[in-house]
C-alpha positions, -999 to +999 in steps of 0.1 A: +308+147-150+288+175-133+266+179-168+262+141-168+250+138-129+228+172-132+211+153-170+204+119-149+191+138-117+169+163-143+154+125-161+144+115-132+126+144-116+106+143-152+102+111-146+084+118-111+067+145-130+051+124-151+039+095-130+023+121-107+007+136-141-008+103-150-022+097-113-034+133-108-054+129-143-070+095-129-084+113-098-091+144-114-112+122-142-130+100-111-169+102-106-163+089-071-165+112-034-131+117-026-127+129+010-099+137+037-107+127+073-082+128+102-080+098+127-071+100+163-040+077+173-035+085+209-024+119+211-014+123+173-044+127+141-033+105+109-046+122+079-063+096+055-073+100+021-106+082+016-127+074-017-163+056-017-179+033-042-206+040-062-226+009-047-260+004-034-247-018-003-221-017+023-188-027+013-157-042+027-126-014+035-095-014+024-065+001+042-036+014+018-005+013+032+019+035+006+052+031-004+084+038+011+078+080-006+050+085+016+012+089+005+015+095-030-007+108-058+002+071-073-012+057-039-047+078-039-051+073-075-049+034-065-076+041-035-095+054-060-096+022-082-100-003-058-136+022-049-139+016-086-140-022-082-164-016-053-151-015-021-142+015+004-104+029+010-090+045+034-052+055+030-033+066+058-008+090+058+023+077+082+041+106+079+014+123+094+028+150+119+061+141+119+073+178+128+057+211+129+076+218+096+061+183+081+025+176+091+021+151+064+037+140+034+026+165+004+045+189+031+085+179+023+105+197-009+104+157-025+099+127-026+129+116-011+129+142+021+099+119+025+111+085+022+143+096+048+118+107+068+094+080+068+128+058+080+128+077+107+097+066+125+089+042+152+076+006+151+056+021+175+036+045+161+033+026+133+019+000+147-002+022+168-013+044+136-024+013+113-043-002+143-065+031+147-069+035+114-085-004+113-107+003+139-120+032+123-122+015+092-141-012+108-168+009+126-176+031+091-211+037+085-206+027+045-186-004+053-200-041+064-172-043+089-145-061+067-111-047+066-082-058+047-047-045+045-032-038+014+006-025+010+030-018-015+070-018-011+075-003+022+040-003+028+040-046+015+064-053+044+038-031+068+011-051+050+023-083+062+035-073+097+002-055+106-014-091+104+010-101+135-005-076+158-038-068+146-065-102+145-094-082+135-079-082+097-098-098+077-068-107+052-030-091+044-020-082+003+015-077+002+030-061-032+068-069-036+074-065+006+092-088+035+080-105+057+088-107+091+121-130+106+104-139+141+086-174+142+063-158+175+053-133+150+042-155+118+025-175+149+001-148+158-009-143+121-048-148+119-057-137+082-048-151+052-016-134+034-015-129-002+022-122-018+023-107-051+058-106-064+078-093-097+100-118-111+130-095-112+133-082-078+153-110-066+163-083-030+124-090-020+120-132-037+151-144-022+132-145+012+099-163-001+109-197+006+117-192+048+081-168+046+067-199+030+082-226+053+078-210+079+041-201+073+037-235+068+047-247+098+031-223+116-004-236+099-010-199+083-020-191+049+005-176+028-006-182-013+017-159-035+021-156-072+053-139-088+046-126-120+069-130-155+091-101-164+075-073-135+102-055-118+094-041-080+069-013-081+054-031-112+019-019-098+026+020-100+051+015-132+020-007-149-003+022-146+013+041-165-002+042-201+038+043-214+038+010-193+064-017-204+045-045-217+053-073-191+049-047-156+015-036-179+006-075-177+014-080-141-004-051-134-033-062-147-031-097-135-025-082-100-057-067-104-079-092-111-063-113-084-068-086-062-104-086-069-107-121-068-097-121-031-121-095-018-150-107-035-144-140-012-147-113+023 
């Protein structure tokens, strides 16, 4: 039993190996300026990865909220594509000084010292972290004042609740990510929310249709699409070139939506 636990754990550390492989690759291949810049949040500094278009003219930002494993390689190689389809991202790092030992994710022994961690952390300063990090994004010399929120997993759910308390937003993607219970807080949604969903993560889908009712009655957008055969994470698992072949086709789906949206800001 011990050989079989110790072959299953040793899988899927290769298999964390080899998605950061594919993402290191894509932002070690990139022609675009990559740059670290540290944000004041009251008395903490959130470290943010951000990654600049090669465009003539200013550009809408996008803030990428990670997953639930903290700011990944995954996550910057994703920055760095959506600077590839022309706009500015900025990708905080929520884990930022969480101890003196921790100062920010790439700091904890793995991924999932990371995501126990990230558990750990207040509404609060969450909330208080993505709001800085917009208002930064907003006043950026390269950017036309535009900001959009987009969030994946952990960072889907914190997607869709950062359009409750923040109305300067210009709009809310949520990949596979809840949405919030409280009617007073769907009612102080301004931006539009997109949902993109993978058929067979029936934990996140099975709480679309109260999201949708009561976005509806609440007279908010919500427009989703849930795509044939994707699992959850089908964004991160598409980009990989060993890709299944449906995740691959939601992933690319995802992006063209994506693309379709901010081209409309």
């Amino acid at each position: 039993m011990k050989k079989i636990v110790s072959f299953i754990v040793f899988v899927l550390f290769l298999s964390e190996v080899k998605a950061q492989d594919f993402a290191l690759k894509q932002l070690e291949d990139s022609p675009r300026h990559h740059e670290w810049v540290k944000v004041k949040s009251g008395d903490r500094e959130v470290h943010c990865f951000v990654v600049f278009p090669e465009v003539s003219t200013e550009a809408t930002v996008a803030i990428v909220i990670h997953e639930n494993r903290g700011l990944t390689d995954w996550v910057r190689s994703f920055s760095d594509q959506l600077a590839e389809a022309g706009y500015i991202a900025v990708a905080p790092d929520l884990l930022s000084g969480f101890s003196s030992e921790y100062k920010k994710t790439s700091d904890f022994p793995s991924s999932d010292d990371a995501r126990n961690a990230l558990y750990e952390l207040a509404a609060e300063q969450v909330q208080n972290d993505l709001n800085a990090v917009q208002a930064f994004a907003a006043k950026m010399e390269a950017g036309n004042g535009n900001t959009v929120a987009i969030g994946f997993c952990w960072g889907g759910s914190q997607s869709f609740r950062f359009a409750t308390y923040n109305k300067q937003l210009d709009a809310a993607l949520v990949f596979y990510g809840s949405a919030p219970e409280s009617e007073s807080a769907i009612g102080n949604i301004v931006a539009p929310v997109y949902g993109f969903y993978g058929e067979n993560d029936s934990r996140i889908n099975s709480g679309i249709p109260a999201t949708e009712k009561m976005m509806k009655e609440a007279g908010k957008t919500y427009d989703y699409e849930i795509y044939d055969g994707a699992g959850h994470a089908y964004m991160r698992q598409g980009d990989d070139p060993d890709a299944s072949g449906d995740n691959k086709t939601a992933r690319d789906k995802s992006w063209e939506r994506i693309k379709a949206i901010l081209s409309e800001i």
